[in-house]
C-alpha positions in Angstrom: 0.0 0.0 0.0 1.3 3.4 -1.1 2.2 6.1 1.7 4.2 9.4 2.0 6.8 10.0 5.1 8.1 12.9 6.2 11.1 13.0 9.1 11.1 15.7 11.9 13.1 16.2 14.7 11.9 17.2 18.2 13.9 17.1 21.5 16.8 15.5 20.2 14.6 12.4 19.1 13.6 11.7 15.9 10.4 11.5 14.1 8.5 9.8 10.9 5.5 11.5 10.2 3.4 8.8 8.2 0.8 9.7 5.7 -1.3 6.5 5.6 -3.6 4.8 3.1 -7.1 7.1 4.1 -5.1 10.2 4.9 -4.6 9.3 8.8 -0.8 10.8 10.2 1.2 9.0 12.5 4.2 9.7 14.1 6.5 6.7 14.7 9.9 7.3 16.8 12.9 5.9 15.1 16.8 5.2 15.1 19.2 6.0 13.2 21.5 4.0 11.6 23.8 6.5 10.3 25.4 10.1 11.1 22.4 12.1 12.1 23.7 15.1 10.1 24.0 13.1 6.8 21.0 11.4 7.2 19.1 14.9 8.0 20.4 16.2 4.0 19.2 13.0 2.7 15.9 12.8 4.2 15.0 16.4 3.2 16.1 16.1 -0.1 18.3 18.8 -0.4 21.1 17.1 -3.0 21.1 19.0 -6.5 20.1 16.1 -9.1 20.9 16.1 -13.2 18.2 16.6 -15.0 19.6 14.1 -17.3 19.4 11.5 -14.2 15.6 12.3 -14.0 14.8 11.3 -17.5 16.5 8.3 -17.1 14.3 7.6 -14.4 11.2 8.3 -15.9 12.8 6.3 -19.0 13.4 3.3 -16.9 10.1 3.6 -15.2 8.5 3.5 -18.6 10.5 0.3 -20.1 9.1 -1.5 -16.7 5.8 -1.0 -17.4 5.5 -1.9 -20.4 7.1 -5.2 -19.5 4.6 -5.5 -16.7 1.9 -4.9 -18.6 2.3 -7.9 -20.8 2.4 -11.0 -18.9 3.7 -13.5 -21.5 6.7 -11.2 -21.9 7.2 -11.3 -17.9 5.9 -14.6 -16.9 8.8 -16.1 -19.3 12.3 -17.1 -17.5 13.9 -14.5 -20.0 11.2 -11.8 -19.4 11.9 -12.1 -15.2 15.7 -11.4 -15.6 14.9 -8.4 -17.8 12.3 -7.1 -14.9 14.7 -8.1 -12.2 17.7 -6.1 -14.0 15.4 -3.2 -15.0 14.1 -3.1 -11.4 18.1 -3.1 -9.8 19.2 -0.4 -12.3 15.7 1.9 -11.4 16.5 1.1 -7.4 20.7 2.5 -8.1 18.9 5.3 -10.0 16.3 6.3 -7.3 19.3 5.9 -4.8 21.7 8.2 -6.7 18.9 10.6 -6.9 18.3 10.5 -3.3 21.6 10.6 -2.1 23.5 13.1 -5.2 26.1 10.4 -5.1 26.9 8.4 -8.7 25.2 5.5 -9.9 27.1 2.8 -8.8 28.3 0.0 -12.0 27.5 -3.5 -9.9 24.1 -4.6 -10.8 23.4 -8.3 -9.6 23.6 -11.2 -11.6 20.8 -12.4 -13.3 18.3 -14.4 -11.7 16.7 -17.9 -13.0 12.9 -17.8 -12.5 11.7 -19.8 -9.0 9.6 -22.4 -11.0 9.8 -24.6 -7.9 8.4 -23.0 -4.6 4.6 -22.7 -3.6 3.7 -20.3 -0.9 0.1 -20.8 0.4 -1.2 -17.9 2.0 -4.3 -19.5 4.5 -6.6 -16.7 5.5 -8.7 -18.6 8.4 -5.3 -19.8 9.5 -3.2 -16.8 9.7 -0.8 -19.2 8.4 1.6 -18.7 5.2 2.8 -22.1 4.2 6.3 -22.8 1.9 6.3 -26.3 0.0 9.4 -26.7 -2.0 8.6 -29.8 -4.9 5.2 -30.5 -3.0 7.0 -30.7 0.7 6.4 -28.1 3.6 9.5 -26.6 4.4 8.1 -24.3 6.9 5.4 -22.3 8.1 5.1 -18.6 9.3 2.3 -16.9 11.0 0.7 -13.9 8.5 -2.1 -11.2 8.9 -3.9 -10.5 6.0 -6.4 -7.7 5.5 -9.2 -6.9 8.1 -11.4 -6.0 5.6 -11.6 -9.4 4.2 -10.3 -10.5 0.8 -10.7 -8.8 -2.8 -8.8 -6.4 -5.5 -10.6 -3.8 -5.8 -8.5 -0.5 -5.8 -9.1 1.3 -3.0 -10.8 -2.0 -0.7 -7.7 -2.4 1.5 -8.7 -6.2 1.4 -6.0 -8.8 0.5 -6.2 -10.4 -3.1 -7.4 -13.8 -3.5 -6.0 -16.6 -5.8 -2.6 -17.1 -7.7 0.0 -14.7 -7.6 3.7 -15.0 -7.9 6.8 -13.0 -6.5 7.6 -9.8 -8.8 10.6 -8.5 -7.2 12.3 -8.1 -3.8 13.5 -5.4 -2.0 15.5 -5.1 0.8 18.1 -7.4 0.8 21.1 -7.2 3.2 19.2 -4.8 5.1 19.3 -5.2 9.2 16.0 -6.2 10.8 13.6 -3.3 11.2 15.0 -0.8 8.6 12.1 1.2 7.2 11.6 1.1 3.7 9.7 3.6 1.1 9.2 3.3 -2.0 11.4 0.2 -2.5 14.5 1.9 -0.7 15.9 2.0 2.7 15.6 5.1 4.8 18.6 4.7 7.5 16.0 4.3 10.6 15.6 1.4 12.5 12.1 0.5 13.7 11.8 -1.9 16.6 9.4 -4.5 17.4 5.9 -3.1 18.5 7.0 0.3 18.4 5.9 2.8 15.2 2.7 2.5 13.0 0.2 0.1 11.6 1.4 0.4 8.1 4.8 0.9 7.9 6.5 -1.5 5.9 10.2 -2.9 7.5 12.8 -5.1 6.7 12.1 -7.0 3.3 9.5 -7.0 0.7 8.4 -9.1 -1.8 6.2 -7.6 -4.3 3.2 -9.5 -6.1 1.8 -9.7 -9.4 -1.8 -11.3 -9.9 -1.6 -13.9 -12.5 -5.8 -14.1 -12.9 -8.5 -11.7 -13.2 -9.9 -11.7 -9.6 -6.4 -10.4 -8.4 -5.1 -8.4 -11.7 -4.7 -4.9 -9.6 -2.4 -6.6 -7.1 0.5 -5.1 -8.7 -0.8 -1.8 -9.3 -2.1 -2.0 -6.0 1.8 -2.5 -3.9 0.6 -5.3 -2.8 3.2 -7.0 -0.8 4.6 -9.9 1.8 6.2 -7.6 4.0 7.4 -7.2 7.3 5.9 -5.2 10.0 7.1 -3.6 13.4 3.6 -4.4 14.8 4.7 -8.1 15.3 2.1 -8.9 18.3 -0.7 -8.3 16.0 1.1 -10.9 13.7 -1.3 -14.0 13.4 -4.6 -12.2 13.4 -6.3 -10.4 10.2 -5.2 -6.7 10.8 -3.5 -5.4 7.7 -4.9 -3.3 5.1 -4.3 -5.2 2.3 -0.5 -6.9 2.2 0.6 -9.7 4.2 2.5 -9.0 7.0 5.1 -11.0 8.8 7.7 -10.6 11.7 10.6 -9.7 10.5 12.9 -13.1 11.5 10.5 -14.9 8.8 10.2 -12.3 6.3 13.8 -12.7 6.4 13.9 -16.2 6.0 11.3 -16.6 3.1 12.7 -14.1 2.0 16.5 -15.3 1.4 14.8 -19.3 -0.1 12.5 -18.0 -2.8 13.0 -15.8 -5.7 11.7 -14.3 -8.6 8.8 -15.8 -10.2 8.0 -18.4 -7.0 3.9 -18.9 -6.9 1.8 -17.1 -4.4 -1.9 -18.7 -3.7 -3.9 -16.8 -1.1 -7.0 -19.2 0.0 -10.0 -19.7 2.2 -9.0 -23.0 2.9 -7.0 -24.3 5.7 -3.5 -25.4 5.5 -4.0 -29.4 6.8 -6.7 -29.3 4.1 -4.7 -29.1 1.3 -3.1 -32.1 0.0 0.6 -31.8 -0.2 1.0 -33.0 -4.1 -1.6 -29.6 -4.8 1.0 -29.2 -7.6 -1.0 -27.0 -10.3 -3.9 -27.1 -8.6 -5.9 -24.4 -8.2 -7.2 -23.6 -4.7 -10.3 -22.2 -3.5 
């Protein structure tokens, strides 16, 4: 779900101020993770930028959707790398033009699609299940969306049916670093502290792959982590699926681009292990 941040400082303390999905403002108390001065110029956005560096973004922004747009471009092993390159090359962009510093050369390697990982989202469990070649390999505790499933823009509910991982973000980072807008902000947000919405640690971004969840992309629906980890387990989100950050962190570093995504109404021990291509309900 898409929000704006602003940072403020009060008392020597530091402050996000949160614009939320609805227009509600919080105000979450951070830490930083670098110099406090450095981070200040960065937050604010006071580095001059190239106008030429802009274009490119826009450029780059452009390329993506159109590759997004058409799924049998995308969905193909050849079409993933392309998305996952395109999507490395916008993040270095959107850093440089953050930070006034150059765009760095290293871009990672091309990835092979994740043809072999099922994650099972189970809404009347509160359970997210990975099977790797039809085994279980573990189990995480999710909250999907309070207001129930659907894909309507604007619905805050969770998106039914099969999905699969678009892109991650985050990795590398430490546990708890706020992210927005796909980048790392240098705060730190610990467990239960900050806001219902913020999004921490890693992210891995989903793409419907059938018409009752096509606006998931469009949509920033994510699996994300969330500071709010007590509420973890129970339907509370306002749209994504939100874990503690430990097992975002773990799912996130065994599947990868391209690895299926089924949210159901069913319950995990209800589903046979060889599900395979099966569609859920």
């Amino acid at each position: 779900m898409k929000w704006r941040s602003n940072i403020g400082y009060l008392g020597g303390c530091i402050f996000l101020m949160v614009a939320c999905e609805g227009g509600a403002i919080r105000e979450l108390a951070m830490e930083s993770v670098s110099p406090a001065g450095d981070r200040e110029a960065k937050a604010v956005g006071t580095s001059t930028v190239p106008d030429d560096l802009e274009i490119e973004i826009a450029r780059t922004r452009q390329t993506i959707d159109r590759l997004e747009s058409n799924p049998d471009q995308w969905g193909s092993i050849e079409g993933l790398q392309e998305l996952h390159r395109l999507n490395a090359e916008l993040d270095q962009l959107e850093r440089s033009l953050a930070s006034g510093e150059p765009v760095s050369g290293n871009l990672p390697p091309p990835v092979d699609k994740d043809d072999h990982h099922l994650l099972i989202i189970s809404v009347p469990d509160q359970l997210l299940e990975l099977r790797d070649g039809g085994r279980s390999i573990a189990r995480f505790p999710v909250s999907t969306s309070k207001f129930g499933l659907g894909d309507e823009p604007g619905s805050r509910q969770t998106p039914p049916g099969e999905m699969c991982v678009a892109s991650k973000v985050g990795a590398g980072e430490p546990s708890g670093m706020h992210l927005e807008d796909r980048l790392p902000t240098g705060f730190i947000v610990r467990p239960n502290q900050g806001g219902e919405t913020v999004i921490v640690t890693r992210v891995l971004c989903l793409r419907g792959l059938e018409e009752q969840n096509r606006n998931a992309f469009s949509r920033s629906i994510y699996i994300h982590g969330t500071p709010q980890e007590s509420k973890v387990g129970q339907p509370c989100s306002q749209g994504c699926i939100r874990m503690k950050s430990r097992d975002v962190i773990e799912l996130f570093d065994k599947v990868g681009i391209g690895a299926r995504v089924r949210v159901t109404r069913q319950r995990i021990d209800e589903i046979p292990m060889a599900v395979g291509d099966d569609k859920l309900e």
